[in-house]
KOLDOBA-324079 format. One record per residue: x, y, z of N, C-alpha, C, CB in turn; residue in three letters. Coordinates in nm, 4 decimals, padded with zeros to 6 digits. Glycine has a CB too. Example, Ala and Ser with C-alpha at 12.3 -4.5 7.8 and 13.67 -1.06 7.14 Angstrom:
<nodes>
((01.3190; -00.5690; 00.7800); (01.2300; -00.4500; 00.7800); (01.3200; -00.3300; 00.7800); (01.1308; -00.4473; 00.9046); 'ALA')
((01.2850; -00.2250; 00.7080); (01.3670; -00.1060; 00.7140); (01.2900; 00.0030; 00.7870); (01.4084; -00.0598; 00.5725); 'SER')
</nodes>
This chain:
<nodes>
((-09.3440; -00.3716; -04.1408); (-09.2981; -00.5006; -04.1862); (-09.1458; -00.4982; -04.1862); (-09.3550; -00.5350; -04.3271); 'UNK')
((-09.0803; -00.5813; -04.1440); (-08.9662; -00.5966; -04.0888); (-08.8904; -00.7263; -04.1972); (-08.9937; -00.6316; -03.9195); 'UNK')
((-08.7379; -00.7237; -04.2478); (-08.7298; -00.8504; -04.2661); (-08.5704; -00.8435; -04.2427); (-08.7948; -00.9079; -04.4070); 'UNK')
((-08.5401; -00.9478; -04.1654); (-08.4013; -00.9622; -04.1454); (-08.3475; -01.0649; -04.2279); (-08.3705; -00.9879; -04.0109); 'UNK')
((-08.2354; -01.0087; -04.2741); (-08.1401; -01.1012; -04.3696); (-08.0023; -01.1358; -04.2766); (-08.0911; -01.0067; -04.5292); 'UNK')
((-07.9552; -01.2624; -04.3649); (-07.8314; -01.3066; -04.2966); (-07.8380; -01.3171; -04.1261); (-07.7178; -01.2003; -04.3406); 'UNK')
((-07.9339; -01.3916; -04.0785); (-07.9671; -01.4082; -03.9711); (-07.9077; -01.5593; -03.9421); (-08.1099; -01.3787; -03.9608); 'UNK')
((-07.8670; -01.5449; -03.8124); (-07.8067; -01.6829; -03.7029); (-07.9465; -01.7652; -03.7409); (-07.7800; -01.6411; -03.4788); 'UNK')
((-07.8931; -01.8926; -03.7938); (-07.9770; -02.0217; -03.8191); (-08.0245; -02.0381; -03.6392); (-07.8612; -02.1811; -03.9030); 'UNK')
((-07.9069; -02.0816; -03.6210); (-07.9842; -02.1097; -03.4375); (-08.0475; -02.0470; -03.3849); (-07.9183; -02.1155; -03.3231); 'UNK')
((-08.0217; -01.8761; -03.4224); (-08.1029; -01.8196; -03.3307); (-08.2522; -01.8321; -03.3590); (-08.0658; -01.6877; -03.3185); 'UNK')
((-08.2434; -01.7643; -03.4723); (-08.4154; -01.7892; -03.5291); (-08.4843; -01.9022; -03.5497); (-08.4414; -01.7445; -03.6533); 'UNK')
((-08.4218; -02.0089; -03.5231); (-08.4747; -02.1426; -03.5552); (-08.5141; -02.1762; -03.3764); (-08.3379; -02.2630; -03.6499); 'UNK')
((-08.5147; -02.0673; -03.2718); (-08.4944; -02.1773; -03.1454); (-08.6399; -02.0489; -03.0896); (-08.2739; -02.1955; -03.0258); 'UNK')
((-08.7057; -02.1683; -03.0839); (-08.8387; -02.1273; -02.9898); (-08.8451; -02.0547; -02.8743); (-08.8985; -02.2292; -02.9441); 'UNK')
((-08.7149; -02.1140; -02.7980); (-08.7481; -02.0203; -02.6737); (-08.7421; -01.9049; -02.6920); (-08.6765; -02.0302; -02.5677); 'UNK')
((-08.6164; -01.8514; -02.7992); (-08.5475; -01.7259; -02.7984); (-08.6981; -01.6443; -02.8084); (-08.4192; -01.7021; -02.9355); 'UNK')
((-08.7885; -01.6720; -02.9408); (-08.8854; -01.6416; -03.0089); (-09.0035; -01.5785; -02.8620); (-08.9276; -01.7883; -03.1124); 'UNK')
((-09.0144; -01.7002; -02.7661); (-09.0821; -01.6974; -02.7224); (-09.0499; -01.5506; -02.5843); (-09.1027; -01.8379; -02.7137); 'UNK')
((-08.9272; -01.5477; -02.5329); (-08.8682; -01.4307; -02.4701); (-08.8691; -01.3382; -02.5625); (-08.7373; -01.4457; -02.4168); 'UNK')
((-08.7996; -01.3188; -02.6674); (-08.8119; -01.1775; -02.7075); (-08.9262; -01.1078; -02.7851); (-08.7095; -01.1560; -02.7775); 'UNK')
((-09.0262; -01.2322; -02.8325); (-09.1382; -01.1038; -02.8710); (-09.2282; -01.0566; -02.7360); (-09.2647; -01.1647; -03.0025); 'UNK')
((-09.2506; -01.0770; -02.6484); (-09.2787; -01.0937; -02.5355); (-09.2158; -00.9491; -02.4856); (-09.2288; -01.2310; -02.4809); 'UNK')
((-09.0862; -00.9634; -02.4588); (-08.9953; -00.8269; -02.4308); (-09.0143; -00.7390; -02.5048); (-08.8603; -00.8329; -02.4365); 'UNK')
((-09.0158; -00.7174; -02.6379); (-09.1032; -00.5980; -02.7283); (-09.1735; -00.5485; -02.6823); (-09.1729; -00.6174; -02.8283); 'UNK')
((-09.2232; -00.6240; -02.6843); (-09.4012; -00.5315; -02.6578); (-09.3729; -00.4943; -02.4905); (-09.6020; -00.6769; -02.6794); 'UNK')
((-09.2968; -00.5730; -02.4203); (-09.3003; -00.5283; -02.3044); (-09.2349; -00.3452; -02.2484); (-09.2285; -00.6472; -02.2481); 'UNK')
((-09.1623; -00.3016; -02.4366); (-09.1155; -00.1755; -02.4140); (-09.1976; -00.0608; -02.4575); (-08.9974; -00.1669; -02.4694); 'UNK')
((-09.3137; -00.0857; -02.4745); (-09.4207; -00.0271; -02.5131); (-09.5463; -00.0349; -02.4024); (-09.4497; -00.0868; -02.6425); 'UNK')
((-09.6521; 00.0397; -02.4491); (-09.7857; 00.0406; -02.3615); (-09.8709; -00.0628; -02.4003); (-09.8680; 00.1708; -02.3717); 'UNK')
((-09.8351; -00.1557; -02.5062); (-09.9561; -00.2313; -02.5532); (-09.9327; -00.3651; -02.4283); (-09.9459; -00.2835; -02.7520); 'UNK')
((-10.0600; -00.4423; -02.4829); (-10.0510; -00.5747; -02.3845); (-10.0712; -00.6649; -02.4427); (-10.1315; -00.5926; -02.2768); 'UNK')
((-09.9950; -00.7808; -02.4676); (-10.0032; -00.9448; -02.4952); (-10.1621; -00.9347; -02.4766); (-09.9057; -01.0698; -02.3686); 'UNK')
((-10.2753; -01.0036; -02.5384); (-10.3931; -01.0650; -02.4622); (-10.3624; -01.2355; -02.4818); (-10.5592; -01.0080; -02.5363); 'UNK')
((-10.2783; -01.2606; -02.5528); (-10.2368; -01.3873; -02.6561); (-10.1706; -01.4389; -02.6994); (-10.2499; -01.4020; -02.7279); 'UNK')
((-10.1291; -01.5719; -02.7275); (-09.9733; -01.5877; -02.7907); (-10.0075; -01.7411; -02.8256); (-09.8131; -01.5580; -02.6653); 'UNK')
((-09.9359; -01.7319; -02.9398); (-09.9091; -01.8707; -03.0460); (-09.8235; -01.8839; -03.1364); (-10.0052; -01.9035; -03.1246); 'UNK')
((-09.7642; -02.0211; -03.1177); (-09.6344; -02.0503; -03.1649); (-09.6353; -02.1978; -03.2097); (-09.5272; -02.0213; -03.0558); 'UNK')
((-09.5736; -02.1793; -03.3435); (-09.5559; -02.3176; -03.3964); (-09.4128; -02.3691; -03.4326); (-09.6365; -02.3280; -03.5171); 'UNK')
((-09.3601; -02.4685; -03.4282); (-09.2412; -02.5082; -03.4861); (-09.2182; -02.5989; -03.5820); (-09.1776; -02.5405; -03.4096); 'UNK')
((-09.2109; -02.6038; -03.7024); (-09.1787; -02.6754; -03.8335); (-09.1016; -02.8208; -03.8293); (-09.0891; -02.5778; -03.9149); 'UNK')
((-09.1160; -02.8901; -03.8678); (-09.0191; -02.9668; -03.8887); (-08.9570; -03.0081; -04.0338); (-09.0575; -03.0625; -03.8264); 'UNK')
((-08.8691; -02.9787; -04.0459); (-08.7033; -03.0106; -03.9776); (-08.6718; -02.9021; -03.9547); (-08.5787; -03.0777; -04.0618); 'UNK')
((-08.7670; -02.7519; -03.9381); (-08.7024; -02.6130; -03.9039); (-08.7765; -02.5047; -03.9739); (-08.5475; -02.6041; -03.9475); 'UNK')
((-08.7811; -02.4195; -03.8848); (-08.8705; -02.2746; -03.9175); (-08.9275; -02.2579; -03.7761); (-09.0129; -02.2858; -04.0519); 'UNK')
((-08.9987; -02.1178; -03.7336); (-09.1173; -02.0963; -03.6631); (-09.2224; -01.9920; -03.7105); (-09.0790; -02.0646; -03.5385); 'UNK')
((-09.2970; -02.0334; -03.6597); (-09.3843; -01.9095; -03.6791); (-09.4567; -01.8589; -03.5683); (-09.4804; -01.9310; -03.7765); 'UNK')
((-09.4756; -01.7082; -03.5380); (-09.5753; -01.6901; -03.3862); (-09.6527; -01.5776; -03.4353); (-09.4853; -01.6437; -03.2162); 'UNK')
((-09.7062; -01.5207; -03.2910); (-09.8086; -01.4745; -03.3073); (-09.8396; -01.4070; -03.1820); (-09.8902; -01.5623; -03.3523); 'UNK')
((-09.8500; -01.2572; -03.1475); (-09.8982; -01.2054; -03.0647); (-10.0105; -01.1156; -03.0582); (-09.8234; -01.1723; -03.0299); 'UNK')
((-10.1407; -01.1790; -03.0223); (-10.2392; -01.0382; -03.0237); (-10.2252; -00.9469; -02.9330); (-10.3779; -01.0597; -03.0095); 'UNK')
((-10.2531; -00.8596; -03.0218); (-10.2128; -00.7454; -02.8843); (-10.3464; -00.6815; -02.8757); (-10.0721; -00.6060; -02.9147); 'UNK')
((-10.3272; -00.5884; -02.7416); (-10.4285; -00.5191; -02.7226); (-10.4303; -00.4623; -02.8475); (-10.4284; -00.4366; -02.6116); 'UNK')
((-10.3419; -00.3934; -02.9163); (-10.3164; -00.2543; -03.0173); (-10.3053; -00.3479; -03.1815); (-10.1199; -00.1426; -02.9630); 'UNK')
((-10.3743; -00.4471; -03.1808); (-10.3685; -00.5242; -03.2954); (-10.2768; -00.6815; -03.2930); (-10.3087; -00.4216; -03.3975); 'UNK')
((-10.1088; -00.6747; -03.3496); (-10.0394; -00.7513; -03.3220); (-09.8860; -00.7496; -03.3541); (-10.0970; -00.8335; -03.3582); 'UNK')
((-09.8780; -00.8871; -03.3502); (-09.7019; -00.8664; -03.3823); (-09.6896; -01.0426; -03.4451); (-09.5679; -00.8214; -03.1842); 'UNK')
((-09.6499; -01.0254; -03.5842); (-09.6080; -01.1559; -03.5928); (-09.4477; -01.2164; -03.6637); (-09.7219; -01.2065; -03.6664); 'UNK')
((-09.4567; -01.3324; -03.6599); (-09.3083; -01.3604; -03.7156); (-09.3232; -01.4904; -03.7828); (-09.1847; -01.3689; -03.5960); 'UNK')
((-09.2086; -01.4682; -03.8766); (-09.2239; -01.6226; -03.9810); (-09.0527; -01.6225; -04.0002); (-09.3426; -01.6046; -04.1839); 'UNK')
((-09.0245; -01.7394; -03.9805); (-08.8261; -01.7617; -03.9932); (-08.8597; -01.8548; -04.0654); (-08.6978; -01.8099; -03.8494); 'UNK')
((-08.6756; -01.8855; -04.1973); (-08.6828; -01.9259; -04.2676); (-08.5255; -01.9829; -04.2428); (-08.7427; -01.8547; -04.3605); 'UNK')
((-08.4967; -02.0297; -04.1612); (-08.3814; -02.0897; -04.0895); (-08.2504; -02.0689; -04.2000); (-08.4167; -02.2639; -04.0489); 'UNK')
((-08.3045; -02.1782; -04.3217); (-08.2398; -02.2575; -04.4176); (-08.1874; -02.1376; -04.5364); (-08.3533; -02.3829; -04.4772); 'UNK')
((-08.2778; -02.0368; -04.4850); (-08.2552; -01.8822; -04.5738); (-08.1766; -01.7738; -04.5324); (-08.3783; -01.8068; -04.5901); 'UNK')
((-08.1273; -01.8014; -04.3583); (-08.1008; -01.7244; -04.2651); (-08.1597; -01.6012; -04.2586); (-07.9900; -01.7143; -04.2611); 'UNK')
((-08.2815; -01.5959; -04.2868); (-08.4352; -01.5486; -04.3265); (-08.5293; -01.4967; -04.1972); (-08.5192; -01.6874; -04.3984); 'UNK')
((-08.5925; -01.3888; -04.1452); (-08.6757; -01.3698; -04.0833); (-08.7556; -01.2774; -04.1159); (-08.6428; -01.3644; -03.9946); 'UNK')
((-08.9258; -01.2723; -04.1007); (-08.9980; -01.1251; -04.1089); (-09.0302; -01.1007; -04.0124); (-09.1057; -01.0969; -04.1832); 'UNK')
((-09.0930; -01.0132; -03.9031); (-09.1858; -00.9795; -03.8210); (-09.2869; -00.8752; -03.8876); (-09.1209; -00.9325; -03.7017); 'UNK')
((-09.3557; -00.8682; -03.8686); (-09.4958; -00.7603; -03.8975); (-09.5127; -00.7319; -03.8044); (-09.6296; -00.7933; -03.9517); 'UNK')
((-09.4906; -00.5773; -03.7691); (-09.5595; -00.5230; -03.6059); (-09.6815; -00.4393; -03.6584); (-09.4364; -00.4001; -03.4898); 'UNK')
((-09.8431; -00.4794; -03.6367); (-09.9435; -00.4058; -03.7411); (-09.9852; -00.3704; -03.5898); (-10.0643; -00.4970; -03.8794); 'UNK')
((-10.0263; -00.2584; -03.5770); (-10.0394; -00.1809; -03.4766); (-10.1132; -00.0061; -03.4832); (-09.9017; -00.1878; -03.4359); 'UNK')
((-10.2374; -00.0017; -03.4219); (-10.2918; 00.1586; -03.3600); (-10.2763; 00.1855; -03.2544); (-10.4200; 00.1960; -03.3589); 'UNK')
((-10.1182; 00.1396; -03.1969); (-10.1337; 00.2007; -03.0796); (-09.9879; 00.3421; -03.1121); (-10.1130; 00.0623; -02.9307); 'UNK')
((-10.0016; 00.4481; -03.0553); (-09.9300; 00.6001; -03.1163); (-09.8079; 00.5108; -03.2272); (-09.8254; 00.7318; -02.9455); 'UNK')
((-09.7003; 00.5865; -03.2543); (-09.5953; 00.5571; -03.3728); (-09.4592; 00.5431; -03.2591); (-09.5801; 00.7114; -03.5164); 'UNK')
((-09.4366; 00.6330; -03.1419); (-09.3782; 00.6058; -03.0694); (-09.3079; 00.4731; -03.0081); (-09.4294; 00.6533; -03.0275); 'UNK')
((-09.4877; 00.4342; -02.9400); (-09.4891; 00.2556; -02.8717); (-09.3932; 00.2130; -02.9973); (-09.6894; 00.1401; -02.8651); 'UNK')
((-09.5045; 00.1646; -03.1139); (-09.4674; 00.0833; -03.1960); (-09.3168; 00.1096; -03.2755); (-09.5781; 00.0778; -03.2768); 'UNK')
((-09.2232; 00.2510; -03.2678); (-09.0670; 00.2211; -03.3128); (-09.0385; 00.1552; -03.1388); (-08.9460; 00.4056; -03.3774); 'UNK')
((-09.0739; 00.1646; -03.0256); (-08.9895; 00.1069; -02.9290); (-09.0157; -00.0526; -02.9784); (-09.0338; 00.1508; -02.7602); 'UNK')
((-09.1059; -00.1100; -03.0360); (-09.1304; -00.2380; -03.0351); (-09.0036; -00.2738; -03.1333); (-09.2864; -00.2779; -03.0813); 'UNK')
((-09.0094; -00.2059; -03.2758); (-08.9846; -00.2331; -03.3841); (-08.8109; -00.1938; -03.3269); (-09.0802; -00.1519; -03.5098); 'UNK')
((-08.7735; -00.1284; -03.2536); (-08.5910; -00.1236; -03.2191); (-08.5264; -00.2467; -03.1390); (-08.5492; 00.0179; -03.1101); 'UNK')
((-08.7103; -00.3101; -03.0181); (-08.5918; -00.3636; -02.9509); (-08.5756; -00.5004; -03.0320); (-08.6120; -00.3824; -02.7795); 'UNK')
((-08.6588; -00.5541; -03.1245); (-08.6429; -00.6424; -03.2392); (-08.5124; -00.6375; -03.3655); (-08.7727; -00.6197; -03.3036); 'UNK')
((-08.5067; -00.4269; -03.3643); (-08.3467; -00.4399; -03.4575); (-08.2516; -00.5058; -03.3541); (-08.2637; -00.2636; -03.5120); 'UNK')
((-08.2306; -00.4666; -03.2380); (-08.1413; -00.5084; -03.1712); (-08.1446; -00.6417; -03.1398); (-08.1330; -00.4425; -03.0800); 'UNK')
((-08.2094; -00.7140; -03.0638); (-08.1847; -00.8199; -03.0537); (-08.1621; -00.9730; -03.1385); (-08.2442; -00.8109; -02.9939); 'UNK')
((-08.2687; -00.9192; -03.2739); (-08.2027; -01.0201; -03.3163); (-08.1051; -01.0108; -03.4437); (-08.2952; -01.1074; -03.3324); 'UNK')
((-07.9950; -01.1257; -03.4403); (-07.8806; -01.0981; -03.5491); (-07.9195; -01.1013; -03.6600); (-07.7747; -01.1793; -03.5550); 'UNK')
((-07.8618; -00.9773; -03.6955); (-07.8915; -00.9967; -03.8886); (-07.7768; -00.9198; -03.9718); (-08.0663; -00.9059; -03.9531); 'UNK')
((-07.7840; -00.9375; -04.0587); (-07.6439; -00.8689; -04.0916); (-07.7079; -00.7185; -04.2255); (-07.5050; -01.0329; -04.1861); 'UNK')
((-07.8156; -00.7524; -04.2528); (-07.8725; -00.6503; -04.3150); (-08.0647; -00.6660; -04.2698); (-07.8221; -00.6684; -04.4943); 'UNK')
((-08.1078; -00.5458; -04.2704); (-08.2657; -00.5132; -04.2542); (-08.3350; -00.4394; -04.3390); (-08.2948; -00.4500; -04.1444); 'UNK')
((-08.4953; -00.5127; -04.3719); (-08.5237; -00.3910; -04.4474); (-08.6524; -00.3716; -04.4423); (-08.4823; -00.3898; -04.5811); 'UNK')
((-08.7513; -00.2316; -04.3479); (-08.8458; -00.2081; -04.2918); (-08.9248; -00.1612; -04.3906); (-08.8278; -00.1399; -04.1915); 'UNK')
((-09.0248; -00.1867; -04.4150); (-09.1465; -00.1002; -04.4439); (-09.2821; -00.0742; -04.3990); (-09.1693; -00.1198; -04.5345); 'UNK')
((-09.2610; 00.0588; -04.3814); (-09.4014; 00.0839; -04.3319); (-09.5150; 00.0947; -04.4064); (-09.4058; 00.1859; -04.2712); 'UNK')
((-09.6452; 00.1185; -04.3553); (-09.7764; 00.1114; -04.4081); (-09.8493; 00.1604; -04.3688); (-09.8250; 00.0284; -04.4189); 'UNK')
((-09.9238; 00.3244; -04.3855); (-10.0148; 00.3278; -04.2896); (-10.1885; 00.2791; -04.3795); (-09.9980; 00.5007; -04.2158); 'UNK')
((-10.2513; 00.2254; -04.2381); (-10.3638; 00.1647; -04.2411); (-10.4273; 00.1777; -04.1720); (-10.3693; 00.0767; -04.2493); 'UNK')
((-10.5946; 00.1619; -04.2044); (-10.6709; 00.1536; -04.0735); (-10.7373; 00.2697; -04.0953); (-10.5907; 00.1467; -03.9325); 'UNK')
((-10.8128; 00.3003; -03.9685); (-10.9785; 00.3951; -04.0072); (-10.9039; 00.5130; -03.9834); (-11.1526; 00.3791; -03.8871); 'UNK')
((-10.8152; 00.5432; -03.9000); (-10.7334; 00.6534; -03.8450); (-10.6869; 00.7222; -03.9738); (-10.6073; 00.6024; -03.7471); 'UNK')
((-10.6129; 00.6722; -04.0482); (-10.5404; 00.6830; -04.1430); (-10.6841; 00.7453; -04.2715); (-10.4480; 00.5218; -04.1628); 'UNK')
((-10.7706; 00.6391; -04.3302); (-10.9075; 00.6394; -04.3916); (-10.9742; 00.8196; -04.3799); (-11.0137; 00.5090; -04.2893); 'UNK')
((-10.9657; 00.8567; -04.1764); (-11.0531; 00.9519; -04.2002); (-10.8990; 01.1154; -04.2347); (-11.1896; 00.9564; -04.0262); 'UNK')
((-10.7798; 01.0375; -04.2656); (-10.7342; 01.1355; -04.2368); (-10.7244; 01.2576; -04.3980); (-10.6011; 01.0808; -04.1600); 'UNK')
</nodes>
């Protein structure tokens, strides 16, 4: 779980960006899009949604907060999922971040 603070109103408020870069995430990893959904608020916010083969990836912006989360919930190795979770530090602006992890799932259950 991901949440960026002090984030560009424009950026996170603009669909396309949303729509290229979660897309490119996952594209630095082994998992695969099967899916994708995206909504836009009015007068501002988005929210999306990627199923992935390896579970998903989602996001909720809060424009007016300069506010973003992503959740990357994912069984695919720990590897994939920091390449997902870096190219998201990088690209989008924030002026502070703050990650937490979780492990979950049957993997975790039988361990």
């Amino acid at each position: 779980m991901i949440s960026f603070f002090g984030c560009d109103k424009k950026q996170i408020n603009s669909l396309k960006f949303w729509k290229k870069t979660l897309p490119a995430a996952i594209a630095c990893s082994k998992m695969t899009v099967l899916h994708d959904y995206y909504y836009e608020f009015s007068p501002c916010g988005i929210t999306g949604f990627l199923l992935l083969s390896a579970s998903h990836l989602s996001l909720h912006t809060w424009p007016e907060n300069n506010y973003a989360a992503c959740d990357v919930f994912s069984c695919s190795n720990s590897k994939d999922t920091e390449k997902v979770v870096e190219y998201l530090k990088k690209h989008i602006s924030h002026e502070r971040i703050e990650i937490k992890k979780e492990r979950r799932g049957f993997t975790y259950c039988q361990a």
